[in-house]
C-alpha positions as CSV (number, residue, x, y, z in Angstrom):
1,X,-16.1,26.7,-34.1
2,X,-16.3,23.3,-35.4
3,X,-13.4,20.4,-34.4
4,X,-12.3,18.7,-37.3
5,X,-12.6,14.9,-37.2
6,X,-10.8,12.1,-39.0
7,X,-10.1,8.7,-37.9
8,X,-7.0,7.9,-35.7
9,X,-5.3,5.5,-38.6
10,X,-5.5,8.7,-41.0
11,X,-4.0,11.0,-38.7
12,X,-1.5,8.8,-37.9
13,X,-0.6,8.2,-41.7
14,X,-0.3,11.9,-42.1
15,X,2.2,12.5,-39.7
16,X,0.1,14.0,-36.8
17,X,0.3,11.2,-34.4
18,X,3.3,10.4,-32.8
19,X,3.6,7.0,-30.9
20,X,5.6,7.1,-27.5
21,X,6.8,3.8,-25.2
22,X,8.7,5.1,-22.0
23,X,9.8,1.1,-21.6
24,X,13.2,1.7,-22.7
25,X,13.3,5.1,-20.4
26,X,11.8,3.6,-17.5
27,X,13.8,0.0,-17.6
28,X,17.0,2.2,-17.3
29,X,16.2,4.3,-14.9
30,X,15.2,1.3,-12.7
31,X,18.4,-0.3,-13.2
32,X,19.6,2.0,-10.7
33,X,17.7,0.8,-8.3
34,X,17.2,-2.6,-8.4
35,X,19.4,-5.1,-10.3
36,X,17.5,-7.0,-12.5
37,X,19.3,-9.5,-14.0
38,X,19.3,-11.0,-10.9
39,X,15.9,-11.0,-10.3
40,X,15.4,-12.1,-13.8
41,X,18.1,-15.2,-13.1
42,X,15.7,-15.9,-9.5
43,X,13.9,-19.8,-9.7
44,X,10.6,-18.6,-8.4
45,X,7.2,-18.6,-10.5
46,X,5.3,-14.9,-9.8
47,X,1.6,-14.4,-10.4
48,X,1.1,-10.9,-11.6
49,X,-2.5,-9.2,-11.3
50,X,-2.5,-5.5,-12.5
51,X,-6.3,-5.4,-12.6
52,X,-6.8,-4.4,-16.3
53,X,-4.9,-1.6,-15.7
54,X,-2.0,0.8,-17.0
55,X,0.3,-1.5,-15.4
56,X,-0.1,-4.4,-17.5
57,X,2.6,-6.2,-19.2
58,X,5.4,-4.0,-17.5
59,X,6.2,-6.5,-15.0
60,X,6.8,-9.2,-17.7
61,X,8.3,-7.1,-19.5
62,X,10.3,-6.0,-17.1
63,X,12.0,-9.5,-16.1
64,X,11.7,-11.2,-19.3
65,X,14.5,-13.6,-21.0
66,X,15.6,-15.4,-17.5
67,X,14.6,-18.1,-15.5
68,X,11.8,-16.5,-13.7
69,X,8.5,-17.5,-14.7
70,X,5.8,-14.6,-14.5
71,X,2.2,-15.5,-14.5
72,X,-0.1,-12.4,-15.3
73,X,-3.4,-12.3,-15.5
74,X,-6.3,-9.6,-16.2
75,X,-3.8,-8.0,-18.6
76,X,-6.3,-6.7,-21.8
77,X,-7.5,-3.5,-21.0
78,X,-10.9,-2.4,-19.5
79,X,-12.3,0.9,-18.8
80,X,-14.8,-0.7,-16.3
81,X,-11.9,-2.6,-14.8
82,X,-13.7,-6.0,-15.1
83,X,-16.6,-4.4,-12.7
84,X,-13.9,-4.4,-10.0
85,X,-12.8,-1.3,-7.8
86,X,-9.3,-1.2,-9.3
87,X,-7.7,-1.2,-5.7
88,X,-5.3,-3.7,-5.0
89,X,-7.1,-5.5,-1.5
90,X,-9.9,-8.0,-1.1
91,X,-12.3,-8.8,-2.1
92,X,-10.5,-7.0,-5.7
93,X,-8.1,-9.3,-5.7
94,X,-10.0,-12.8,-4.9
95,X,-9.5,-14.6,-8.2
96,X,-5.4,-14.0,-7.7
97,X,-5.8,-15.0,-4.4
98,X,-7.6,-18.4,-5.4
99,X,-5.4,-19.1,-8.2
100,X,-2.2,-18.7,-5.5
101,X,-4.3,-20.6,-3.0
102,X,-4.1,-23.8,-5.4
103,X,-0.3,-24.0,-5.5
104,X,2.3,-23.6,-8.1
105,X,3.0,-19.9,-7.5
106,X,5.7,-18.1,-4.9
107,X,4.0,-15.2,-4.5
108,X,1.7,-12.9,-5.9
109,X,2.1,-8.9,-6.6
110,X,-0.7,-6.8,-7.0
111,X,-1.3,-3.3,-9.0
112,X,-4.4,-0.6,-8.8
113,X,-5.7,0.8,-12.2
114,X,-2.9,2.9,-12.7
115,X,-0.1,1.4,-11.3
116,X,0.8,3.9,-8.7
117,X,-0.7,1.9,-5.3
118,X,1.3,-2.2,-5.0
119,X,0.0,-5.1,-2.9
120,X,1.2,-8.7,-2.4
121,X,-0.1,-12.0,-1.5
122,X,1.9,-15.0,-0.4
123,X,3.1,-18.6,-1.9
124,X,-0.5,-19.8,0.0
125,X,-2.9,-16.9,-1.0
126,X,-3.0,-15.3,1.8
127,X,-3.2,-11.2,1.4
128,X,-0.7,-9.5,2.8
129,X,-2.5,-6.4,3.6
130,X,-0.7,-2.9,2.7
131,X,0.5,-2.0,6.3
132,X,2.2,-5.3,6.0
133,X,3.6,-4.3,3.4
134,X,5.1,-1.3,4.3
135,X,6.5,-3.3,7.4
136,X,8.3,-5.9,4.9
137,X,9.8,-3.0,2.7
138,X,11.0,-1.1,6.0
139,X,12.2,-4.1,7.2
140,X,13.9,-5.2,3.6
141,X,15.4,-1.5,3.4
142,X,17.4,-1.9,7.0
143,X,17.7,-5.0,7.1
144,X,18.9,-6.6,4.3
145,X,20.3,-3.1,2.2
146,X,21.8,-1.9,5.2
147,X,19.8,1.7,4.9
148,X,19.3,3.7,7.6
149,X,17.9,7.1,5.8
150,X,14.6,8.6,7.4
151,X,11.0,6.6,7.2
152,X,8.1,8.7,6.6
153,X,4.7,7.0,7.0
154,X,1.0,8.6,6.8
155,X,-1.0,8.9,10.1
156,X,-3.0,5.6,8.7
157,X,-0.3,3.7,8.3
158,X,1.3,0.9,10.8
159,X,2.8,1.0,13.9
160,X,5.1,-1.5,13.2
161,X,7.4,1.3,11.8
162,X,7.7,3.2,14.7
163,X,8.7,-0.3,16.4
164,X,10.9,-0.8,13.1
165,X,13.0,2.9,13.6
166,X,14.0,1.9,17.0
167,X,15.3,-1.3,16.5
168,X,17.5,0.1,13.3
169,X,17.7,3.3,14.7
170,X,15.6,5.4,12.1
171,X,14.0,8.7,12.6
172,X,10.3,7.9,11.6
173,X,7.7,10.7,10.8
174,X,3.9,11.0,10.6
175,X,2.5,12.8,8.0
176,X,-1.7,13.4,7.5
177,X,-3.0,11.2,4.7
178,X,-2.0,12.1,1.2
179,X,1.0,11.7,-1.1
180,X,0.9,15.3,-1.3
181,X,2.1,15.3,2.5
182,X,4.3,12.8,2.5
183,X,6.5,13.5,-0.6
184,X,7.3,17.0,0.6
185,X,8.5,15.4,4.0
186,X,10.5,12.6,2.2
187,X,12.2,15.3,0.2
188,X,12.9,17.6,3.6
189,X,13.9,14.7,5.4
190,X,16.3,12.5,3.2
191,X,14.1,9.6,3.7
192,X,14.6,6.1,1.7
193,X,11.3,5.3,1.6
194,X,7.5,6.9,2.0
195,X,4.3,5.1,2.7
196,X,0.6,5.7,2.7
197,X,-2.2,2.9,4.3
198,X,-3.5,2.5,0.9
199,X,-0.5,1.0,-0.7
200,X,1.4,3.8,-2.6
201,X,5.3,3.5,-1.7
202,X,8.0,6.2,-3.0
203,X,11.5,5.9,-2.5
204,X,14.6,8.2,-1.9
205,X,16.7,6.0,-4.5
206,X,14.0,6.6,-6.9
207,X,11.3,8.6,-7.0
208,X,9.5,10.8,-4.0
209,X,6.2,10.0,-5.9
210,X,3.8,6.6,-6.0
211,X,5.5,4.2,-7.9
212,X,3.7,0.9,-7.8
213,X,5.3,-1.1,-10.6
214,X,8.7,-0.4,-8.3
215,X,7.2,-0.9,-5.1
216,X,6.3,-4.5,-6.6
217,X,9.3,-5.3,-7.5
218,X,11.2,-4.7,-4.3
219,X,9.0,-6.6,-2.8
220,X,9.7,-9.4,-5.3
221,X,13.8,-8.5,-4.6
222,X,12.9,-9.3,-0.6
223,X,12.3,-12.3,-1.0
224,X,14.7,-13.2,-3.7
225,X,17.2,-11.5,-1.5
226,X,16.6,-13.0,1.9
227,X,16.5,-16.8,0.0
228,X,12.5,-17.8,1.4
229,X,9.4,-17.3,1.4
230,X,7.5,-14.5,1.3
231,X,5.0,-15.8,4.4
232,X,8.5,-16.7,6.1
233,X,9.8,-13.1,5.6
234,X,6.3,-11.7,7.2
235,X,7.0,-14.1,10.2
236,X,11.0,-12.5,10.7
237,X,9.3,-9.0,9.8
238,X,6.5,-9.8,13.1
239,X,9.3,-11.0,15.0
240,X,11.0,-7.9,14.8
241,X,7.8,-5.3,14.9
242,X,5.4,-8.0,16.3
243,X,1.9,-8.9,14.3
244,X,0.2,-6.2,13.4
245,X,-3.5,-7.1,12.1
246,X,-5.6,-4.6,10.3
247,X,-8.7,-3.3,8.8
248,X,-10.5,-0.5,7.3
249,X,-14.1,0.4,7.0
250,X,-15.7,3.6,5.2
251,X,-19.2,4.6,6.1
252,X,-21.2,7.1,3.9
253,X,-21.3,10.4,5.7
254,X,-21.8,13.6,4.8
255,X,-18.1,15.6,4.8
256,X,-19.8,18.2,7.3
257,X,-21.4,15.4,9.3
258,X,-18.0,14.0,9.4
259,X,-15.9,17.5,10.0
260,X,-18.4,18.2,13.0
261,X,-18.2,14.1,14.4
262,X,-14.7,14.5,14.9
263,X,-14.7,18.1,16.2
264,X,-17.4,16.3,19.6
265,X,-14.7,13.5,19.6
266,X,-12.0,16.3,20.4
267,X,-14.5,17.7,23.0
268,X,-15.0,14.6,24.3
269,X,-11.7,12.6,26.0
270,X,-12.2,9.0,26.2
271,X,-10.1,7.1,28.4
272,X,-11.0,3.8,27.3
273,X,-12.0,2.6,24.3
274,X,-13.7,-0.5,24.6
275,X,-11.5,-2.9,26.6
276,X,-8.4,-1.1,26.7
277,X,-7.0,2.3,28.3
278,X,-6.4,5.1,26.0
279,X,-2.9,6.1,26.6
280,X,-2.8,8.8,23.9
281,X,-4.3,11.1,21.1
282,X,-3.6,12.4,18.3
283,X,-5.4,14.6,16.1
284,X,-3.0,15.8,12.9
285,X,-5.6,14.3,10.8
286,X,-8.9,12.8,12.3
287,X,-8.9,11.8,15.9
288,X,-6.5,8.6,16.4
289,X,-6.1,6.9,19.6
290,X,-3.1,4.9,20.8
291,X,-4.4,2.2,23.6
292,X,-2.3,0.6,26.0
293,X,-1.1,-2.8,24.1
294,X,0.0,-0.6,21.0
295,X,-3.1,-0.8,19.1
296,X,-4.7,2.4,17.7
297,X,-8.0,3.6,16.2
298,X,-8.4,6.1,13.5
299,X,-11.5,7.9,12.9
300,X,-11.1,10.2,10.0
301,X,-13.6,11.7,7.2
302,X,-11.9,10.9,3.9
303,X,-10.9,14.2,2.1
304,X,-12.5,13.1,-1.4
305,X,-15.3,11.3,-0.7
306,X,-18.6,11.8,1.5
307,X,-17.3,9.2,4.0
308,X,-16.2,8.5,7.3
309,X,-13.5,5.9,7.9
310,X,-12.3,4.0,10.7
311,X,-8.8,2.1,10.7
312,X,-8.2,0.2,13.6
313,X,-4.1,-1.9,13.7
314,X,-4.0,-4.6,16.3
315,X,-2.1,-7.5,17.3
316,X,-4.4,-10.1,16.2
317,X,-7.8,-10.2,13.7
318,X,-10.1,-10.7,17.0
319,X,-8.5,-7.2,18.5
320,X,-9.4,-5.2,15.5
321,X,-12.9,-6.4,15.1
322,X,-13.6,-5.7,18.7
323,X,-11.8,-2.1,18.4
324,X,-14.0,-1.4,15.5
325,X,-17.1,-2.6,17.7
326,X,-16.0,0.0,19.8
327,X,-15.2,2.9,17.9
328,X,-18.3,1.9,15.7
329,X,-20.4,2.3,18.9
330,X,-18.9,5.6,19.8
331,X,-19.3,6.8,16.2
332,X,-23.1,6.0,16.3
333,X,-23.7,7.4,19.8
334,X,-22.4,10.4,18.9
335,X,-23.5,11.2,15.7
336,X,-27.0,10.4,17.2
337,X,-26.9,13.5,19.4
């Protein structure tokens, strides 16, 4: 059976095509939420990069008419998302970093293709990675709005919010990796906010779903809120939790290679890995290894793609690259077999 054709400009003339903008919907049901005006009233000059994606424009739109001055960039749309992964890390997100990196910016927030996943740099370009930034929305949520509602966080994602419940007093819980884990929990648990390593934040006074254009935006309300900058609000949040450095890095695998990789690293205990003593393991999704300073090492096969990945949070940059010499080297010598 043929499919009738016509172009888009007749059918709309003819009544068939109805045009929809959830602005208006969406603005006030953020207004719940966050208060606006008052970031809209905030002296502070934001760079916006939403990566040719849906997100662009909603930002500005967002906090238009007021004194804050939003910069965004990458706003026209683009199937091929400029050649770029639309993910909101590095090396995605270079040009925004450079363009913070030469001054005349407070802070940068970052969007994936479709506006679900946030990220943010600081007034100095520097990437804020997105276990930092659930640290800083944690830390924002108790801190400075007083909430002390459950935390739920994916295996993957920091430390620093078990380090975060205990100094608030905040039941934390560990989900495996996946929205579709960590929503359900949020709902059972009351929680005020959800987050997953790869920057996708829901929140009990909003939604129990991805909301990226909302994640940004409290971000942006932290450091309005707390009156400084956004690298000196990393420096309280570290103070708090302590540093937390981090990195992930995704081999090609085959799923079954990876499925029967982590089944020898179950049958095999380690006691140390690398340098330090492995004080525990865990194995809800992947095998992850807690090591005496508070560190930890994921090894996990993604569950959509034919690869392996291995997260690895740290005190310091030097820590995780010799953690991930490590686990690399235990990967390869097993695999090998």
């Amino acid at each position: 059976m043929a499919i009738e054709r016509r172009p888009f400009a007749d059918a709309e003339a003819a009544g068939l095509i109805e045009r929809f903008d959830p602005f208006e919907g969406y603005e006030r049901f953020v207004r719940r939420t966050l208060d606006l005006d008052a970031l809209k009233a905030a002296d502070v000059h934001v760079l916006v990069e939403p990566l040719w994606g849906s997100g662009a424009s909603w930002i500005s739109r967002l906090l238009a008419g007021g004194r804050i001055r939003i910069t965004e960039i990458h706003q026209e749309r683009n199937p091929y998302f400029g050649g770029v992964n639309p993910e909101p890390i590095r090396p995605n997100v270079d040009e925004a970093l450079a363009m913070l990196g030469r001054g005349g910016y407070d802070m940068g927030l970052l969007l994936d293709g479709d506006a679900d996943r946030a990220g943010a740099a600081d007034e100095r370009g520097t990437f804020i990675h997105q276990l930092q930034v659930t640290g800083l929305l944690v830390y924002y949520l108790a801190e400075h709005r007083g909430l002390r509602q459950p935390v739920v966080v994916s295996v993957n994602n920091t430390s620093m919010a078990g380090r975060l419940g205990e100094r608030y007093g905040l039941e934390v819980y560990e989900t495996s990796v996946g929205f579709k884990y960590i929503g359900p929990r949020m709902i059972e648990t009351g929680a005020m906010i959800g987050g997953e390593e790869s920057g996708g934040f829901g929140f009990g006074m909003h939604l129990p779903e991805r909301d990226g254009l909302l994640s940004a935006l409290l971000v942006l309300e932290s450091v309005v809120a707390s009156g400084t900058t956004l690298s000196d609000l990393l420096r309280s949040l570290e103070a708090e939790a302590g540093a937390a450095a981090y990195r992930r890095r995704d081999y090609t695998l085959h799923p079954d290679l990876g499925r029967r990789l982590v089944a020898r690293l179950e049958t095999a205990p380690l006691e140390r890995l690398g340098a330090r003593q492995v004080m525990r393991v865990e194995n809800l999704d992947g095998r992850k290894y807690w090591l005496d300073d508070g560190a930890w090492v994921l090894v996990r096969p993604s569950g959509t793609e034919p690869l392996l990945r291995i997260y690895v949070e740290a005190p310091t940059a030097q820590e995780v690259d010799e953690l991930h010499a490590a686990a690399e080297a235990l990967v390869a010598r097993l695999t090998a077999r």
